[in-house]
C-alpha positions as CSV (number, residue, x, y, z in Angstrom):
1,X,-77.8,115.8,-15.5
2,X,-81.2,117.3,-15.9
3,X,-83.2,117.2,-18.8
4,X,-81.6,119.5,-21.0
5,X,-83.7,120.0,-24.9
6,X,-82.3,122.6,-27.0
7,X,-85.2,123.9,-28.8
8,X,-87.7,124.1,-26.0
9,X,-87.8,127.5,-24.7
10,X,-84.1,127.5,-23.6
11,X,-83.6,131.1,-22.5
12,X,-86.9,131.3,-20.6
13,X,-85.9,131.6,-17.0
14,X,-88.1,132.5,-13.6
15,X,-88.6,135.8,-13.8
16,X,-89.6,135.4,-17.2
17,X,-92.4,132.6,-16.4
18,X,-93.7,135.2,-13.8
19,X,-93.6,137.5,-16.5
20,X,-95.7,135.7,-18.8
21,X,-98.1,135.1,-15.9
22,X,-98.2,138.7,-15.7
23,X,-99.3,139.3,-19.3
24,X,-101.7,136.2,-19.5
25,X,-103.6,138.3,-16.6
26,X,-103.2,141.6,-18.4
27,X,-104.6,141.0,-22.2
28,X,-105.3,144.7,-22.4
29,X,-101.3,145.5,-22.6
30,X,-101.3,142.3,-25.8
31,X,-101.5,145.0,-28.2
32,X,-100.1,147.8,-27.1
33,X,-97.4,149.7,-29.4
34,X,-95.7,152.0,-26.6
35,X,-94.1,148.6,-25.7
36,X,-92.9,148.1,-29.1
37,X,-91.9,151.4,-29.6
38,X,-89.7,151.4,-26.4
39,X,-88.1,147.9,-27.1
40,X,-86.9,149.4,-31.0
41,X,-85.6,152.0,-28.6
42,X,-83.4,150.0,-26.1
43,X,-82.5,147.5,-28.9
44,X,-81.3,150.4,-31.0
45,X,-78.9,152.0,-27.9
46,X,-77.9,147.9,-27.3
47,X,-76.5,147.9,-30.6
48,X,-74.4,150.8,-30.0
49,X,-77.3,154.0,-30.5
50,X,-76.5,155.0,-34.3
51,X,-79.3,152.7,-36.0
52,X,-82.4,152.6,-36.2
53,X,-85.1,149.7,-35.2
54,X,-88.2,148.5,-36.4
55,X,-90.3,145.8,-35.0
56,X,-92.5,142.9,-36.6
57,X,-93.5,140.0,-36.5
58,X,-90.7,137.8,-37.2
59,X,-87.3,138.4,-39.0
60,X,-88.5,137.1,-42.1
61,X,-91.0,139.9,-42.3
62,X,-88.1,142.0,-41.3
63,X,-86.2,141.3,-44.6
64,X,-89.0,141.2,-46.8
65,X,-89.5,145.0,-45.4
66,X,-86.2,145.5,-46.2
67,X,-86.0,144.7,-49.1
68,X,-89.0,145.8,-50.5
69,X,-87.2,149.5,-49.1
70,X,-84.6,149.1,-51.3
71,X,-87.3,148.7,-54.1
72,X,-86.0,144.9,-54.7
73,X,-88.0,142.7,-57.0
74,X,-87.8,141.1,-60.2
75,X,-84.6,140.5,-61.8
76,X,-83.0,141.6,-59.1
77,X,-80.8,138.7,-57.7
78,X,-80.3,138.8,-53.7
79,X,-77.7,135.8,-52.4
80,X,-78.4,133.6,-49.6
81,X,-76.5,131.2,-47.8
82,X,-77.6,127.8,-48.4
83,X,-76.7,126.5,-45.1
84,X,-79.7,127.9,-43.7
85,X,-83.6,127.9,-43.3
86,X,-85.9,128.6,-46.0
87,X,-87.8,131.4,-44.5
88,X,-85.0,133.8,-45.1
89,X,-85.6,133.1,-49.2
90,X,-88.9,133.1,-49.3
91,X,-89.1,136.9,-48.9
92,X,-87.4,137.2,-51.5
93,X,-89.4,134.7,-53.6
94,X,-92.2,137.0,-52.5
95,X,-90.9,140.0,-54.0
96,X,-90.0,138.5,-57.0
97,X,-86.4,138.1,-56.6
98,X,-83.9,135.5,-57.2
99,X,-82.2,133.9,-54.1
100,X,-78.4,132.9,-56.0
101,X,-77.2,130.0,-53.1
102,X,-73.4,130.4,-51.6
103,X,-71.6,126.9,-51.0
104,X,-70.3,126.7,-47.0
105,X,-67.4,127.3,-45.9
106,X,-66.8,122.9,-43.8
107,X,-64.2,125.3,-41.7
108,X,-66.8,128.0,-40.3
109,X,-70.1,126.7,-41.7
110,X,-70.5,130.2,-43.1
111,X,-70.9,131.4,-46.9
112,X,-67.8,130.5,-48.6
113,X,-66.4,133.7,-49.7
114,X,-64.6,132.1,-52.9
115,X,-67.8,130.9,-54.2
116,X,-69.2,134.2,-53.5
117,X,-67.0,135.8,-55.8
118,X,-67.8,133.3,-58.5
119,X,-71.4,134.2,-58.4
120,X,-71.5,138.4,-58.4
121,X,-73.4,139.8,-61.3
122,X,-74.8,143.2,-62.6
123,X,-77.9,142.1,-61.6
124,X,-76.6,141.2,-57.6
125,X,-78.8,144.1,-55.6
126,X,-78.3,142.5,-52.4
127,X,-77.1,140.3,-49.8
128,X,-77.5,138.2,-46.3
129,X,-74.4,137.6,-44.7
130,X,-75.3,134.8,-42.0
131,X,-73.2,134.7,-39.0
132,X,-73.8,131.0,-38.9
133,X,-73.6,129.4,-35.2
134,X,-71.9,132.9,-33.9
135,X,-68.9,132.5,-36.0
136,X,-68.4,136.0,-37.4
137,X,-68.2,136.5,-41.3
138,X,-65.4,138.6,-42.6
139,X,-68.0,141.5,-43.4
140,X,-65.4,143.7,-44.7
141,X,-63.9,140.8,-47.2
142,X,-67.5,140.9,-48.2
143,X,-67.8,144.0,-49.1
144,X,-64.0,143.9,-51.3
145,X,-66.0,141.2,-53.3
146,X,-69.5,142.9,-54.0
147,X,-68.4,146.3,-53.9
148,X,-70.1,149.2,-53.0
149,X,-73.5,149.1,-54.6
150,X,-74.7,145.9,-53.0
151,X,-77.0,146.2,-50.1
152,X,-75.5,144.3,-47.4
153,X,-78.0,143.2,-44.6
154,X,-76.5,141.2,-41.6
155,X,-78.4,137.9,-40.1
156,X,-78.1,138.4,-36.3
157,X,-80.2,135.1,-35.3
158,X,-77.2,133.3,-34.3
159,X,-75.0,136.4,-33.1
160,X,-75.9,139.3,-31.2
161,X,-74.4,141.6,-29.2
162,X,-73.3,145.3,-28.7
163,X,-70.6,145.1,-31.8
164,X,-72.4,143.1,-33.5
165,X,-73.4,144.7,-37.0
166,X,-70.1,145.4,-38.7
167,X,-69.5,148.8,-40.4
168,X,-69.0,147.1,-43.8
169,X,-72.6,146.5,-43.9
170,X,-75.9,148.6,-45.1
171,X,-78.4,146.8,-42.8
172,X,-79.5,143.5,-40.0
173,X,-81.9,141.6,-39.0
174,X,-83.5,140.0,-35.8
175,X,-85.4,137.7,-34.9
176,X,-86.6,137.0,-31.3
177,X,-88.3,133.1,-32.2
178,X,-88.2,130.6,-29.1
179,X,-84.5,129.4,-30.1
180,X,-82.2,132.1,-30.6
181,X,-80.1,134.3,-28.7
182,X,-83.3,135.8,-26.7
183,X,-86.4,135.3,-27.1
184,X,-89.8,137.1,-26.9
185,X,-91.3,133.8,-28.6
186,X,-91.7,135.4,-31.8
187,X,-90.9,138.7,-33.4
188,X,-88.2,140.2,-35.0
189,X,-86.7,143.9,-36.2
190,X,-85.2,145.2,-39.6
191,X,-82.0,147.8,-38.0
192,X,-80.6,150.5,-40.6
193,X,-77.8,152.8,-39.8
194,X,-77.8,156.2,-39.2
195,X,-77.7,157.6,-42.6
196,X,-80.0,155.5,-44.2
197,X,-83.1,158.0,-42.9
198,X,-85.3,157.3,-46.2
199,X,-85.4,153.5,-46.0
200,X,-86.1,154.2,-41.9
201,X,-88.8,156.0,-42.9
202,X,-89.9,153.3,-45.6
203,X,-89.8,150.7,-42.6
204,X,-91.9,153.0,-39.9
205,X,-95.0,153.6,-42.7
206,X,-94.7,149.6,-43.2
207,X,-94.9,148.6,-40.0
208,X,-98.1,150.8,-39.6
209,X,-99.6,149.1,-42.4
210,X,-98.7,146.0,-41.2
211,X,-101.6,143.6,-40.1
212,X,-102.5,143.1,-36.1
213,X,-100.9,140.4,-34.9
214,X,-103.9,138.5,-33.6
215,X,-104.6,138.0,-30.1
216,X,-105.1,134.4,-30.4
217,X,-101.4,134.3,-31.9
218,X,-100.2,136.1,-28.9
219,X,-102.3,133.7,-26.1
220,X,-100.8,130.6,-28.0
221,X,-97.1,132.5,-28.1
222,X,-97.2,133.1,-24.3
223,X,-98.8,130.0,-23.2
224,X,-95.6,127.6,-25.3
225,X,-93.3,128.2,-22.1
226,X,-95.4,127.6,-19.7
227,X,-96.6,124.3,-21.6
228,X,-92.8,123.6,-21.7
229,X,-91.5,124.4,-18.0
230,X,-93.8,121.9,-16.9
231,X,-93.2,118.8,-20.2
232,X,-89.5,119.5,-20.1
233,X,-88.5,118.1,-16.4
234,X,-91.5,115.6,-16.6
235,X,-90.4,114.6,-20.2
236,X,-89.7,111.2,-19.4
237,X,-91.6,110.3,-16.6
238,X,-93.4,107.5,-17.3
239,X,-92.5,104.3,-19.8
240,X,-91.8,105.0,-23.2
241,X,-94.2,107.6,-25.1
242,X,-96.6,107.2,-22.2
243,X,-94.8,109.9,-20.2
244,X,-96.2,112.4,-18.5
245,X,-94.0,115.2,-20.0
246,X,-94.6,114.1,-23.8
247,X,-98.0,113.4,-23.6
248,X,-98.4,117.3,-22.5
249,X,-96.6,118.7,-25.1
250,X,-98.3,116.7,-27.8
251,X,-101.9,117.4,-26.1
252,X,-100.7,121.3,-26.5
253,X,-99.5,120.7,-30.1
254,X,-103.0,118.8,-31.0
255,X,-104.8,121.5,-29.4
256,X,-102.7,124.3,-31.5
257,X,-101.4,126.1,-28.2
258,X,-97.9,126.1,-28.3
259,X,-97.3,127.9,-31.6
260,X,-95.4,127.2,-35.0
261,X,-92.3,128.6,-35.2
262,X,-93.1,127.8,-39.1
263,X,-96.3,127.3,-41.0
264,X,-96.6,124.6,-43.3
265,X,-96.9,126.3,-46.4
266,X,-93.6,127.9,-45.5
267,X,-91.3,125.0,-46.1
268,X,-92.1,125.1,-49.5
269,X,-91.8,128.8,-50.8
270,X,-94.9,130.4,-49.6
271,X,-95.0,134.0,-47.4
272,X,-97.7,133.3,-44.6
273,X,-100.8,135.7,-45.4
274,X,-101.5,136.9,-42.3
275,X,-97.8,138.7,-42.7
276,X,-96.2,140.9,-42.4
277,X,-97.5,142.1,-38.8
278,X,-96.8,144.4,-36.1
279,X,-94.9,143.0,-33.1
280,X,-97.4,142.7,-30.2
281,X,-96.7,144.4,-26.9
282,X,-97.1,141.7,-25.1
283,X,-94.0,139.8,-26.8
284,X,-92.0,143.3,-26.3
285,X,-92.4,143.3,-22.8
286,X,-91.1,139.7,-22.9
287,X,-88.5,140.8,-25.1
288,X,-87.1,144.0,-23.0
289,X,-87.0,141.6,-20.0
290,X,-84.8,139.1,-22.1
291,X,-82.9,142.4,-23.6
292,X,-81.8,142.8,-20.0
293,X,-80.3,139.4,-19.6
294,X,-78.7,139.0,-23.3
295,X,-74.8,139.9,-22.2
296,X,-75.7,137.2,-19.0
297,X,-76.6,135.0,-21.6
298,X,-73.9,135.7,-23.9
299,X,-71.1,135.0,-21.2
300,X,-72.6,131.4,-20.1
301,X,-72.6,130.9,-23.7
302,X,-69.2,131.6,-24.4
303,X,-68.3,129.6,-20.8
304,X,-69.8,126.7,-22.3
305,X,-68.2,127.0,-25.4
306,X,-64.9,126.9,-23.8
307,X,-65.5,124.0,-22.0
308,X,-66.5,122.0,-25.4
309,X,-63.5,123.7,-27.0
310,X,-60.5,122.7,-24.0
311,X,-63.0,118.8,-24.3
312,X,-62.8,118.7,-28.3
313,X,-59.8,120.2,-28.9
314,X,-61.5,123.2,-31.1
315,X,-60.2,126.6,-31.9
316,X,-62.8,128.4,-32.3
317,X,-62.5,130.1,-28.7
318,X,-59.5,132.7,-30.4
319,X,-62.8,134.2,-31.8
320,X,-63.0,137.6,-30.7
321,X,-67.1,138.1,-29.1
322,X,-67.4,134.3,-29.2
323,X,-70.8,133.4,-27.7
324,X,-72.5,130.5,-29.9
325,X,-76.4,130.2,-30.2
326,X,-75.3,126.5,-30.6
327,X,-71.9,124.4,-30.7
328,X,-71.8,123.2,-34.2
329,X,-70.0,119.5,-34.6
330,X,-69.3,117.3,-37.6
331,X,-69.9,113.6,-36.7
332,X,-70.1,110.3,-38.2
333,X,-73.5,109.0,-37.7
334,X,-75.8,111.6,-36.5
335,X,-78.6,109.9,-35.7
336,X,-76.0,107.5,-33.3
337,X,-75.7,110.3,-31.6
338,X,-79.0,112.0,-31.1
339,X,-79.7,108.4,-29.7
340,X,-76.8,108.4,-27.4
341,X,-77.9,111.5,-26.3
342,X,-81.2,111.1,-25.7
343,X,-80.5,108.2,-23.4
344,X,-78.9,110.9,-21.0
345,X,-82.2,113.2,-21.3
346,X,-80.0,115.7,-23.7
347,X,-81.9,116.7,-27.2
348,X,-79.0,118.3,-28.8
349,X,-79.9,120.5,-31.9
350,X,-80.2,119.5,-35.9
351,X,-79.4,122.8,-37.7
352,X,-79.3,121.9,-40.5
353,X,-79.5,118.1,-41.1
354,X,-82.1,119.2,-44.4
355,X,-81.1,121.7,-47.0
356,X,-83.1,124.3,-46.1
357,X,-84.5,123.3,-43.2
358,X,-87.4,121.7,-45.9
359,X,-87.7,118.7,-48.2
360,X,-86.3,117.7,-50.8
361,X,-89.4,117.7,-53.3
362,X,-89.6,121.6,-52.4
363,X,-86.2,122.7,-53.6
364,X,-86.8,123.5,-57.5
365,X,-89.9,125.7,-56.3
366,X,-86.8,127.6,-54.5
367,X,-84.8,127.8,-57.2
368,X,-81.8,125.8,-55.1
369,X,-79.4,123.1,-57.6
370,X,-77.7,121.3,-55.6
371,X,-74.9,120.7,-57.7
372,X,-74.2,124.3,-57.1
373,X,-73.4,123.5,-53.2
374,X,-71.8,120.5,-52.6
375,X,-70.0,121.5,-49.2
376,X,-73.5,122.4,-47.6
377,X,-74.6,118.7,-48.8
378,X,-71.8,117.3,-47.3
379,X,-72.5,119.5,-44.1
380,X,-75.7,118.7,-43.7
381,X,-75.1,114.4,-43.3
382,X,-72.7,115.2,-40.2
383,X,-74.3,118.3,-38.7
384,X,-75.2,118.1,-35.0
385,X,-75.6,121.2,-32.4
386,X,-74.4,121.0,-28.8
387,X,-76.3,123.1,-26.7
388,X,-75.0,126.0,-24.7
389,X,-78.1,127.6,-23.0
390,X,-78.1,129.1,-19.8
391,X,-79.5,125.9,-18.2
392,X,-76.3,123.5,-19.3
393,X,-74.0,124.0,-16.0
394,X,-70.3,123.1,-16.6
395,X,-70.9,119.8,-15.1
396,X,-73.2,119.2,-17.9
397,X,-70.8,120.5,-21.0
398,X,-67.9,118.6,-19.8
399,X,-70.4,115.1,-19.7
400,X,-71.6,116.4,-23.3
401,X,-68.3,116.8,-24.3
402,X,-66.5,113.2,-23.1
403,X,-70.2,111.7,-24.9
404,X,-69.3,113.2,-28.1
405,X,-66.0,113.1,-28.9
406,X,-66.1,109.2,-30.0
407,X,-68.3,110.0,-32.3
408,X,-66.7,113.0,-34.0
409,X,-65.2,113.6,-38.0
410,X,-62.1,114.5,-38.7
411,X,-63.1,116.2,-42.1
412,X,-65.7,115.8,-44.3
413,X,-65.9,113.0,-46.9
């Protein structure tokens, strides 16, 4: 089995190196918003041609736009799952919002829809329904329970495909970073449907406002998979932490060349100040090319899947538009099996072993209790991610698999 690491550029295939190759040698084309313009226009007919999209720099940005569209700020209340990464609340913490945490479903790892209702008020304006690990959300029992005022804006990083936004819902985002379901290394898009022309037209003056994303930014963004296609096969080539593979990628880390998926003041509440930003046209051409291959994707993903699913004896292949960003598995220890794993040259995935993604100390600044979730707390002591990338053959998921199961909960505790 090859090296296989699940947060290393893992949809970045040959073309796309050549690609990037390409761009590194044409820095005039980094900036360019004709490339933006036409990837909103092919994401937009992807998604089935009666939306609208609007590029920026991440999907954070992309919900903060939102938002802030919908004229959301304080004492407005906008609810969140809390099985998930702080960068999605601090836009609203931003705005002056307050993010109201939903408990997890231990069945689907999505918001549990029982707490939901238990936490609708008058003051509810909005909320991000999270498609957690490609397992859909019942959009449309969503709606029954907020009614029809609330703003409902779908999270597409784990699931996205042609049928993807429901027709319960008001709004999505994207987000393009180096992990999810294609990348352009970073960048994202706020999507509204046909209908909603005013808050389109709230979005377009935004993102011309929005700051340049800095070409520095965009060198750094296009050199991380380059840095990785050669540390990831050389990863452990050598003895111990003297190989060749891991000394590259920390030399490119030290040197600040391979990127931050997030900045440090992030993890504890903050919105970066150098967003929100335009999506560079550089990382649109990157992201039309990966555009191209998302439905190739897609199926190895849900091939994968299946193989996990016949291994483990799961269900959640019945799924209609199955195609997990990652297989998500309860186990005992964890950190066992990380180590197990990592014997075999497999880094299998952590969402989300930390509430939040951040530390503890940081919670209160995010307004989180968590005696108000104590499934996701639960979750987060046994949560491991198989990969399903397009680099894990068959061969590989049916290894993964038989390594796993010993290790795996019945239920949670």
């Amino acid at each position: 089995m090859e090296n296989l690491f699940i947060g290393t550029s893992p949809n970045i295939q040959k073309d796309d190196i050549w690609l990037i190759f390409k761009l590194l040698l044409q820095p005039w084309k980094w900036g360019r918003q004709e490339y933006v313009k036409d990837f909103e226009s092919q994401m937009a007919e992807y998604l089935g041609g009666e939306v609208h999209s609007v590029a920026f720099d991440s999907a954070r940005t992309s919900l903060f736009q939102l938002l802030k569209a919908w004229e959301i700020g304080g004492g407005d209340e906008v609810i969140v799952p809390s099985f998930t990464c702080v960068v999605v609340v601090n836009p609203i913490l931003e705005l002056g919002a307050k993010p109201v945490y939903i408990d997890t479903d231990p069945v689907t790892l999505n918001i549990d829809l029982e707490d939901l209702s238990s936490k609708v008020t008058k003051n509810t304006k909005a909320i991000l329904v999270q498609h957690t690990f490609g397992i859909p959300v019942d959009v449309k029992r969503v709606r029954e329970i907020v009614g029809p005022d609330v703003i409902i804006i779908e999270d597409l990083a784990h699931y996205l495909h042609p049928k993807a936004i429901s027709v319960e819902s008001d709004a999505a985002i994207l987000t393009f970073g180096i992990e999810k379901m294609m990348t352009s290394m970073r960048g994202g898009m706020a999507v509204v449907k046909d209908g909603n022309e005013k808050i389109f037209e709230k979005l377009v003056a935004a993102q011309s406002e929005a700051k340049r994303f800095g070409r520095w930014r965009i060198f750094k963004w296009l050199l991380n998979p380059l840095i990785w296609a050669v540390a990831t096969p050389t990863y452990f080539w050598g003895f111990g932490r003297m190989s060749f593979g891991r000394l590259l990628s920390k030399l490119g880390h030290k040197l600040g060349m391979m990127g931050n998926a997030m900045e440090v003041c992030e993890y504890r509440g903050c919105f970066p100040n150098w967003m929100p930003a335009k999506m560079p046209g550089a990382l649109a051409i990157l992201g039309m090319n990966q555009l191209g291959k998302l439905d190739v994707l897609n199926e190895h993903r849900s091939r994968i899947a299946g193989i996990y699913e016949g291994k483990l004896e799961k269900k959640n292949s019945n799924i209609k538009d199955y195609f997990p960003l990652r297989y998500p598995l309860l186990v005992k220890n964890p950190a066992e099996v990380k180590a197990v794993f990592r014997k075999k040259h497999v880094i299998i995935g952590n969402w989300y072993e930390r509430i939040l993604y951040t530390r503890p100390e940081y919670l209160k600044d995010l307004q989180l209790d968590l005696l108000d979730i104590p499934n996701t707390v639960k979750i987060t002591k046994h949560i491991i991610n198989l990969p399903t990338f397009i680099k894990v053959s068959k061969n590989d998921a049916r290894e993964i698999a038989d390594t796993v199961k010993p290790y795996l909960l019945d239920h949670l505790p």
